[in-house]
C-alpha positions as CSV (number, residue, x, y, z in Angstrom):
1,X,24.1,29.3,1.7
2,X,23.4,26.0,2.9
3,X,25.5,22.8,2.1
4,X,24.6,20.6,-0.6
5,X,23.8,17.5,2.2
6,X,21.3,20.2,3.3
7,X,19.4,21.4,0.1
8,X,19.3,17.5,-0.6
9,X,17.9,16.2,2.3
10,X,15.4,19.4,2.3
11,X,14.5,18.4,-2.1
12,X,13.7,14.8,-0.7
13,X,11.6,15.7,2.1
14,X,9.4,18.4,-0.4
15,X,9.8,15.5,-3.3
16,X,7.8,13.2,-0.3
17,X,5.9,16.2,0.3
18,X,4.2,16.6,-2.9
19,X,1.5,14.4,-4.7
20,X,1.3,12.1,-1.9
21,X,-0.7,9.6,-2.0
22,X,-3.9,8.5,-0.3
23,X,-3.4,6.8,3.3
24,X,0.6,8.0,3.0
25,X,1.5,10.5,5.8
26,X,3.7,13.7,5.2
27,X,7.5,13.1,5.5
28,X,8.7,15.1,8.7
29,X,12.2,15.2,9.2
30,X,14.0,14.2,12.1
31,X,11.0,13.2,14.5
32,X,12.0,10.8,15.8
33,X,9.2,8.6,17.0
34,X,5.1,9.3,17.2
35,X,4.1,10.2,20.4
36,X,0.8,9.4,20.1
37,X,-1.3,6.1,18.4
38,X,-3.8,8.8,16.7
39,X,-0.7,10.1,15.0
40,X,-0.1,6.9,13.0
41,X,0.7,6.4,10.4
42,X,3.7,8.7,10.5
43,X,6.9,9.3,8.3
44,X,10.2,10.6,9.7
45,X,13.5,11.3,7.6
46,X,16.4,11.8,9.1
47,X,20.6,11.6,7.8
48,X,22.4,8.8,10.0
49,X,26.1,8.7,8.3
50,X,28.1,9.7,5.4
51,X,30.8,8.3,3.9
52,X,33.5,10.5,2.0
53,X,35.5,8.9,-1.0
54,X,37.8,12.0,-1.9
55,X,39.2,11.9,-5.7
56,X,42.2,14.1,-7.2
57,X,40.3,14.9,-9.9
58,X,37.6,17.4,-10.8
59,X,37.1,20.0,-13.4
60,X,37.5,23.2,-10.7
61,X,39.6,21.3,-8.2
62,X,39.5,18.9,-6.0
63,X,36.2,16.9,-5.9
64,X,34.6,14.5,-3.0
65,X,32.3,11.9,-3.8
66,X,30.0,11.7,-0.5
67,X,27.3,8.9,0.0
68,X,24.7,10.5,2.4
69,X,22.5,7.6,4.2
70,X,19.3,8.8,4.8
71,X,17.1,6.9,6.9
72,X,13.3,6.7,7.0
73,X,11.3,5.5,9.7
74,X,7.3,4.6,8.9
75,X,4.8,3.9,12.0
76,X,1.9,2.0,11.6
77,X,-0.9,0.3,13.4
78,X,-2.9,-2.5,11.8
79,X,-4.0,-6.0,11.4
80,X,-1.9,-6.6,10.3
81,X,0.8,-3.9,11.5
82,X,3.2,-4.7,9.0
83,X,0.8,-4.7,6.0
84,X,0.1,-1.3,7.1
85,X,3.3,0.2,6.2
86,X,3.2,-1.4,2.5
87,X,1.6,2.0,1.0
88,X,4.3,4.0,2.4
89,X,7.2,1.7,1.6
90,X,5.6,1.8,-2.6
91,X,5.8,5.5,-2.0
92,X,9.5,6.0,-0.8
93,X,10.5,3.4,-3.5
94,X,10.0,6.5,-6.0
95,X,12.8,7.8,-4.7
96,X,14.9,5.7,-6.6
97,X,17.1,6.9,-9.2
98,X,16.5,10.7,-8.4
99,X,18.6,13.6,-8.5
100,X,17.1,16.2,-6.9
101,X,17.8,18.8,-9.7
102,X,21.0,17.8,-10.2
103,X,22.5,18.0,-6.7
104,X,22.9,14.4,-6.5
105,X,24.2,12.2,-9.1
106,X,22.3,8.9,-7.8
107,X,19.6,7.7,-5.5
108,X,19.1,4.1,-4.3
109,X,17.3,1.9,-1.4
110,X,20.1,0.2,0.6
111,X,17.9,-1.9,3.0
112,X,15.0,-2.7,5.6
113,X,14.4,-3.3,9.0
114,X,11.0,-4.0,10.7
115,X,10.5,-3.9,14.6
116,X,7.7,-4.6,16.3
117,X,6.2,-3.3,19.3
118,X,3.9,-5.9,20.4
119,X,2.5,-4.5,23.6
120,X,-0.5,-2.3,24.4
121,X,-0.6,-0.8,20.9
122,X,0.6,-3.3,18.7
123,X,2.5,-1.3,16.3
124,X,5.3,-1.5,13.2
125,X,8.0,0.0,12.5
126,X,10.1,-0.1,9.4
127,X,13.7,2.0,8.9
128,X,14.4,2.2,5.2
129,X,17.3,3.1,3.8
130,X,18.6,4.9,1.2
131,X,21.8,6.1,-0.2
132,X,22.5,9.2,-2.2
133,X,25.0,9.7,-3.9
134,X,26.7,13.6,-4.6
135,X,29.9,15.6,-4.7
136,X,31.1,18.5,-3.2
137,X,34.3,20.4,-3.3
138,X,37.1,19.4,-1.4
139,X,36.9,22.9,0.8
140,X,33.5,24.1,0.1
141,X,30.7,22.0,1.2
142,X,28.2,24.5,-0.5
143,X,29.6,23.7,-4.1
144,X,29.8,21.2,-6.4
145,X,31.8,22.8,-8.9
């Protein structure tokens, strides 16, 4: 069986994945950059760190409350560039509050950044972060409870 971290990051990808709107790309996880300009615009997901806070209690043991960062990168090209990446930004914001069928216990954006690559092809980039929020067993990464 798979870890919890796993079966989330694979809920949020298919949650992307589904009733996507017009002009939004499909979420692919862990690509890291477009290789072509006719691939634009272009989603990527990927986890980039985890922070543990263990707690002593739980109702089958010990429980620890992970925060899984999961970052997603949106390539566009446009005039402008930037404006181009609005759609998909609207779309990832629906993330917010989810739970993934109950293997997280919160979802929330944590922050932006835009780069810009100004040179031959003149496109954005925008890494958005979010934070989830879920609990594991101290020795079994697989279980909640």
């Amino acid at each position: 069986m798979s870890t919890i971290r796993e079966q989330i990051i694979e809920a949020v990808v298919a949650t992307l994945n589904t009733g996507t709107p017009a002009g939004v790309p499909q979420c692919v996880r862990t690509q890291m950059a477009p290789t072509e300009t006719a691939q634009l615009p272009a989603l990527t997901c990927f986890p980039f760190r985890e922070e543990i806070d263990p707690k002593p209690t739980g109702k089958w043991g010990p429980i620890i409350k992970r925060s899984l960062y999961l970052r997603f990168v949106a390539y566009a090209t446009g005039q402008p560039a930037d404006g181009a990446i609005d759609p998909i930004l609207t779309w990832l914001a629906t993330l917010g509050g989810q739970q993934f069928g109950g293997l997280a216990l919160d979802t929330y954006e944590h922050e932006l950044n835009w780069q810009y690559d100004e040179g031959n092809f003149q496109v954005a980039a925008v890494g958005l972060d979010f934070v989830i929020e879920y609990e594991t067993l101290r020795g079994d990464a697989t279980a909640t409870q």
